[in-house]
Every structure is written in structure tokens, then in C-alpha cells.
C-alpha positions as CSV (number, residue, x, y, z in Angstrom):
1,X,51.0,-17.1,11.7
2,X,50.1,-20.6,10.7
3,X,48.7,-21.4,14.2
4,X,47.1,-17.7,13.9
5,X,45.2,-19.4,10.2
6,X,44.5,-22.7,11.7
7,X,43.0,-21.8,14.7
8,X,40.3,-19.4,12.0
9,X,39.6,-21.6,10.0
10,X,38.2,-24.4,12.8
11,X,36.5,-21.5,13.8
12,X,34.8,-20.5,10.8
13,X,34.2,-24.4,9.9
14,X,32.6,-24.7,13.5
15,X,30.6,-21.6,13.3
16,X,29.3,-23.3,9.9
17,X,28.6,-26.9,11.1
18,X,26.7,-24.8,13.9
19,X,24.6,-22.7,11.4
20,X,23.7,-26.0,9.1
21,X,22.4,-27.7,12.3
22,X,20.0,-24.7,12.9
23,X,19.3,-24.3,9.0
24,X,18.5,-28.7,9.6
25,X,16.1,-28.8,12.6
26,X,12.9,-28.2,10.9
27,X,14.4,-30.5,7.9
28,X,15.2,-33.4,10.2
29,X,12.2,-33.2,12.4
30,X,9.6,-33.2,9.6
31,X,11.5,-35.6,7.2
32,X,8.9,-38.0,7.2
33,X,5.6,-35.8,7.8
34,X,3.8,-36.4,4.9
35,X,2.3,-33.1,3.0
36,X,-0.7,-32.5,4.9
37,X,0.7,-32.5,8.3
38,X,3.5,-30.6,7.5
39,X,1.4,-27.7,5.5
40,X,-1.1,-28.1,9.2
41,X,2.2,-27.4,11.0
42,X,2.7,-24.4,8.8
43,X,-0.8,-23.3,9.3
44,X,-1.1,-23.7,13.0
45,X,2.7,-21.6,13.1
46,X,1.4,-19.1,11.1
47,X,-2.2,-19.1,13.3
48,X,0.2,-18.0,16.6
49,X,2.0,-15.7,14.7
50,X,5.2,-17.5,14.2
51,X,5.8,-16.2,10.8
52,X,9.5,-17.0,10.2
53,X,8.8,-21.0,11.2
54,X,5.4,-21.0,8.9
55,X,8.0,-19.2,6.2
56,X,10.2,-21.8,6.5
57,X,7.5,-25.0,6.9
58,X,5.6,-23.9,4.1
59,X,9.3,-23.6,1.9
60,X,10.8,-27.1,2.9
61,X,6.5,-28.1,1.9
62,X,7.0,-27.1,-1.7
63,X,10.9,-28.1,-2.2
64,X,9.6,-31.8,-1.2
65,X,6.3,-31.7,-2.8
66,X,6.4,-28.6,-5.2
67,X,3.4,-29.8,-7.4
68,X,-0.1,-29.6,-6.1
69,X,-3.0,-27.4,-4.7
70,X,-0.9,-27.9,-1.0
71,X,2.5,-26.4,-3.1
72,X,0.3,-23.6,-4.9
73,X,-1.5,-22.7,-1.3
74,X,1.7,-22.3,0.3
75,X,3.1,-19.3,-2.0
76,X,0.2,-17.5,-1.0
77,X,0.6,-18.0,2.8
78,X,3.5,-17.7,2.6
79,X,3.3,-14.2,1.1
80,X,0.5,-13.7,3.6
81,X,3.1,-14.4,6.6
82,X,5.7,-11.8,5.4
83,X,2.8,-8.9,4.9
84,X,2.1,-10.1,8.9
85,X,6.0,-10.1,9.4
86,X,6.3,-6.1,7.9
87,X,7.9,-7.7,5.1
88,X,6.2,-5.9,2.2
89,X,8.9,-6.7,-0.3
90,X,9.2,-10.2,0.3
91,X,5.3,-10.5,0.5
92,X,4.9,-8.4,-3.0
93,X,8.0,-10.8,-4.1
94,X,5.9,-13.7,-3.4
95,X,3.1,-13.0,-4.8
96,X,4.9,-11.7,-8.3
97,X,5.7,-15.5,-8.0
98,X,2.3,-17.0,-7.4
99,X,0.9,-14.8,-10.4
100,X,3.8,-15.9,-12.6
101,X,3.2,-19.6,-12.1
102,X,-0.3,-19.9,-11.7
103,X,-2.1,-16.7,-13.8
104,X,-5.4,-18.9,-13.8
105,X,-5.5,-19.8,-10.2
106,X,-9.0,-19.9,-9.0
107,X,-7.3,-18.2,-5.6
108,X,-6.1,-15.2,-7.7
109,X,-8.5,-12.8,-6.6
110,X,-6.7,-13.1,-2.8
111,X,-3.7,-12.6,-4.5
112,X,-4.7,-9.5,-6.0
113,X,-6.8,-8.3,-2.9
114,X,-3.1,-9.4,-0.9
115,X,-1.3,-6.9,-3.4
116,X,-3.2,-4.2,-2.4
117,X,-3.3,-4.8,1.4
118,X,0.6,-5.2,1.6
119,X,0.6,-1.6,-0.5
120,X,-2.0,-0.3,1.2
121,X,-0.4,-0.7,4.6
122,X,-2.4,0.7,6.6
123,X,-2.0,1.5,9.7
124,X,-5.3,-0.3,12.1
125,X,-6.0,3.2,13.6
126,X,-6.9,4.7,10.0
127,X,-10.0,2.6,9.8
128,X,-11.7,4.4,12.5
129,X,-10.6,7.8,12.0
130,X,-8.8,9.2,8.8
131,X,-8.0,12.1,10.4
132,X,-5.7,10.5,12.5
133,X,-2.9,10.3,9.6
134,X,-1.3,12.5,7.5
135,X,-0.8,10.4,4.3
136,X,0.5,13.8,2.4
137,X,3.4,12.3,3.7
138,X,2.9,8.7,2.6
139,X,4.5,8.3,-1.1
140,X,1.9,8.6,-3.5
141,X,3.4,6.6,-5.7
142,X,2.1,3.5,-3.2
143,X,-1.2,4.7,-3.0
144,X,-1.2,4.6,-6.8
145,X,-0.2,0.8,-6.5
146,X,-2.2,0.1,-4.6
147,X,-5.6,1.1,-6.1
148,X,-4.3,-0.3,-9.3
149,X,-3.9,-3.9,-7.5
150,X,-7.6,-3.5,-5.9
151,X,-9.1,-2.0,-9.3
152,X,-7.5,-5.2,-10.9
153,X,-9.4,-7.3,-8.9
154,X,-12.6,-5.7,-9.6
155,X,-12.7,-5.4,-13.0
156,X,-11.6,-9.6,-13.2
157,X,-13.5,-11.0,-10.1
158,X,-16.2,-8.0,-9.5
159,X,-18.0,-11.0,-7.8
160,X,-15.1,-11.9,-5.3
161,X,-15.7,-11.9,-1.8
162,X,-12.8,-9.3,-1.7
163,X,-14.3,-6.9,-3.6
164,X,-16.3,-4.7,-1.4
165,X,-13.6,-4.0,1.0
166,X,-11.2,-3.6,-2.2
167,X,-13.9,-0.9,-3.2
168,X,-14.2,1.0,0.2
169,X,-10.1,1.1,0.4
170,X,-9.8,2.5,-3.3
171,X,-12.3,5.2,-1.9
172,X,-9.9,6.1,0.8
173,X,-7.3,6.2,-1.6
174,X,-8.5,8.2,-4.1
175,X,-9.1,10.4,-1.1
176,X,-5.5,10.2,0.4
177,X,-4.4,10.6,-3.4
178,X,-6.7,13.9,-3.5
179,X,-4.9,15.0,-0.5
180,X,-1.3,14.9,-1.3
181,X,-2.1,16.7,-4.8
182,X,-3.7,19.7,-2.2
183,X,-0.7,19.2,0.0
184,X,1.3,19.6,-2.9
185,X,-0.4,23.0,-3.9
186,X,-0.6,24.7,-0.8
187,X,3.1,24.4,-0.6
188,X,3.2,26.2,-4.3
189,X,0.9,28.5,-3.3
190,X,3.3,29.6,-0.1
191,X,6.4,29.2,-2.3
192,X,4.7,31.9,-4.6
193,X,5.2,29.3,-7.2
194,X,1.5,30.0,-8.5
195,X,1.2,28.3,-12.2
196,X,2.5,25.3,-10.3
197,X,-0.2,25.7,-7.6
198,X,-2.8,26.4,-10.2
199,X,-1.6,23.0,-12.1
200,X,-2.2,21.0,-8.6
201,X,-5.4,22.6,-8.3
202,X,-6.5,22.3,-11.5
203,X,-5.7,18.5,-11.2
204,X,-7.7,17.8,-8.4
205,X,-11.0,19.1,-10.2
206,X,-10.2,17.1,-12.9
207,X,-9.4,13.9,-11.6
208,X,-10.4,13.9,-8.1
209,X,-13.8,15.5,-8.2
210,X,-15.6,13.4,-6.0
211,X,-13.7,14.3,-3.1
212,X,-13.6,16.8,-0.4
213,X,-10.7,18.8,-2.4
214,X,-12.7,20.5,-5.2
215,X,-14.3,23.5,-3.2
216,X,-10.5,24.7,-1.9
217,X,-8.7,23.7,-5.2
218,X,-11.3,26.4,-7.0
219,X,-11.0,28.8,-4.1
220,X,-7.0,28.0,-4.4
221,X,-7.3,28.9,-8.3
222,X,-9.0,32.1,-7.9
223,X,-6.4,33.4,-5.4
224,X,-3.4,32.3,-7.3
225,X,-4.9,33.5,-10.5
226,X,-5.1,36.7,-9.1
227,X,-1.5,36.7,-8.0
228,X,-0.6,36.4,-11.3
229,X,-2.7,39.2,-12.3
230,X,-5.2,37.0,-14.5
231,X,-8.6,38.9,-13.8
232,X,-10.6,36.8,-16.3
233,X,-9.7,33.7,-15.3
234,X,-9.8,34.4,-11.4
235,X,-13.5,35.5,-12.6
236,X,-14.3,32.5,-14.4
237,X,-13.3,30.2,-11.5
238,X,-15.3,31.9,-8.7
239,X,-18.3,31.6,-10.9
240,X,-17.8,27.8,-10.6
241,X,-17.2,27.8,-7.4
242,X,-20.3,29.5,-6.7
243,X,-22.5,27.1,-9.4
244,X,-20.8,24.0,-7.5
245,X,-20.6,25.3,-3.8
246,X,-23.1,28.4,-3.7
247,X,-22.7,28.4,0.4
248,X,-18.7,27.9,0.3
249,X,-16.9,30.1,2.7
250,X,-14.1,30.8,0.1
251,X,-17.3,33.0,-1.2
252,X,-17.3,35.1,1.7
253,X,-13.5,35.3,2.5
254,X,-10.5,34.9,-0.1
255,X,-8.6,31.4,0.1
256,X,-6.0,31.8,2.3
257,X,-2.7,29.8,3.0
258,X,-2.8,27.8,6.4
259,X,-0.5,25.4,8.6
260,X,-3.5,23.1,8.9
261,X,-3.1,19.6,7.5
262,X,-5.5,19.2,4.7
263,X,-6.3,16.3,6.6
264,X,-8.2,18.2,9.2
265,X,-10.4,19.7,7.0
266,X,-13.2,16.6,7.7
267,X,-16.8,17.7,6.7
């Protein structure tokens, strides 16, 4: 049993020796680089997409020389190498960090405009066509993040070089936002659950009417107030459908539950 303990240990103390010298190499190689070629070895790293080297350079950068613009500049690339690595929580990690320690960092608008992009999350294809992705799926709770994160920087730095593209992705995300509240409603309205549908609808004409969800919400209103045998009310919402959409289809033909995404419905 002894032999059985001994012969363990020396192989746990091996294994550790052997995981120190890994942990070391970048220590003992860049012992003597002075700040600003060890933040350029970082940079070039992170240029080839090395992220878990530039992670690590820019880490032993600010545990030697952890006061500074080269220090402050690596907490933001290095949150910037874990949104590149799919690492949103360690990106969103590090830049709670960065904002902590430096709240009037003239680089705060990246920071925020970071925020939103790791939130965001985006897939590349969604740039050139929306209706390639279902975001009724996507937790709307991340959307929400997110377009608080890019409406911070707007309000603070509405001069940024961020902002426009902040702006255009809050559009999309009041859109995607719009569409998970219809998503949401459909499914009420197919449940027979229609007070809960006419909340959702209700909802999106309140807080999302400058998207393309408006003209079916009303339609969805009407219908569902007629389920529930509410004659007045179905009234009173097709007459403002017809002031705000006097050539809707919904005027023509009663709203009707479908299998199609809301996604698809692109004008």
C-alpha cells in the first residue's frame, strides 16, 4: 500500500512540475522584454488570432507593469480576445473590470460599444439578411442587454465613432425584440390563451410601434377579442387598423394563426 502512495504522489508532484513549466514558458521567455514589446507581442498574437497567448501576454503585461495607459489598454484587449475566443462571459467579465477601475477612461466608449457586441452576438450572416435567423428563439433578455449597453453609449459619447453602428444594431434589436413579443402571442393565440395574446399584442403597439409588428398585433387583437366575445373592442381595434393600415390584408381576410416564422414576414 505504501509503495501503491509513493509511487502517486511522484506522480502527482511530476504532473505538477510539468504543468508549472507550461504555466512558465511565456514568463521566462519575456522576463526581460520591457512593456512595449511585450504588449507588441500581445498585439501581433492577438492580430493572428492566437487569443489564448495574447490572453496570457497581455495578463503577465499588467502583473509586471499594472499602472499605465499599456496596463489600462490591455484589459480591453484582452476583453476583446475572449469576445473573438466565444468567451462572452469572460469578455463581459473583463470589461465589468475595465469600467470599475477606470469609469473616466477616454477609451470607454469601446468598452461600452464592446458590451454590446459581445451581447449582441451576432451571427456574420444576419448582417446581410435578417431573415436568415429566428431570434424568437434567442433570449430576449440578451437583446435587452444589449441595446441598453449601445443606448449607454449614445446618450454619453453621441459623438463616438461607435455610435452609428451602435444606432443601426439597436434598430435590429428593437426589431428582433418586436418579434419575440409576436412570437410570444401567436403561440397564446393557438393556445386559446387570448387575454394573454391580446397583452403581447397590445405590447407591441405600445412599445414597438415603429416596427413591422403593429399591422398583425391589431389584426391579432381584433381576432382574439372576438374569441372572447368582446364586440366593442374587436370594433374599436379594426377601426385603427384601418386609420393606420387602410390597404392591410387583415382588412380583407380575418387574422389567422400560421406556422410561418414572424421572421418571414419581410416587407
Amino acid at each position: 500500500m505504501k509503495k501503491i502512495l509513493l509511487i502517486v504522489s511522484l506522480s502527482l508532484a511530476l504532473g505538477a512540475c510539468a504543468n508549472t513549466g507550461t504555466i512558465d514558458k511565456d514568463a521566462q521567455i519575456t522576463q526581460d522584454w520591457s512593456v512595449q514589446q511585450l504588449y507588441a507581442e500581445a498585439q501581433d498574437e492577438l492580430n493572428s488570432s492566437n487569443y489564448t497567448r495574447a490572453i496570457k501576454l497581455y495578463e503577465l503585461l499588467e502583473s509586471r507593469f499594472p499602472y499605465g495607459r499599456y496596463a489600462q489598454q490591455s484589459q480591453l484587449d484582452t476583453a476583446y480576445a475572449y469576445y473573438k475566443d466565444d468567451e462572452p462571459a469572460k469578455a463581459l467579465a473583463a470589461i465589468d473590470r475595465f469600467q470599475r477601475h477606470h469609469p473616466q477612461h477616454p477609451n470607454m466608449d469601446y468598452a461600452l460599444y464592446l458590451k454590446g457586441l459581445v451581447l449582441f452576438n451576432e451571427d456574420q450572416s444576419f448582417l446581410n439578411k435578417l431573415a436568415s435567423q429566428d431570434w424568437s428563439d434567442r433570449d430576449p433578455k440578451a437583446n435587452r442587454d444589449a441595446y441598453a449597453a449601445f443606448a449607454q453609449l449614445i446618450q454619453h459619447y453621441p459623438n463616438s465613432k461607435y455610435a452609428p453602428d451602435a444606432t443601426a444594431r439597436m434598430v435590429k434589436l428593437v426589431d428582433a425584440l418586436g418579434g419575440n413579443e409576436l412570437s410570444v402571442a401567436r403561440y397564446y393565440m393557438k393556445r386559446g390563451a387570448y387575454i394573454a395574446a391580446v397583452n403581447r399584442a397590445q405590447k407591441i403597439v405600445e412599445q414597438y410601434q415603429n416596427t413591422r409588428y403593429v399591422e398583425e398585433s391589431l389584426a391579432m387583437m381584433e381576432a382574439a377579442y372576438k374569441k372572447l366575445d368582446k364586440p366593442k373592442l374587436a370594433e374599436d381595434t379594426r377601426r385603427i387598423l384601418a386609420h393606420n393600415f387602410p390597404n392591410s390584408p387583415y382588412l380583407q381576410q380575418e387574422w389567422r394563426n400560421s406556422d410561418i416564422p414572424w421572421w418571414r414576414y419581410w416587407k
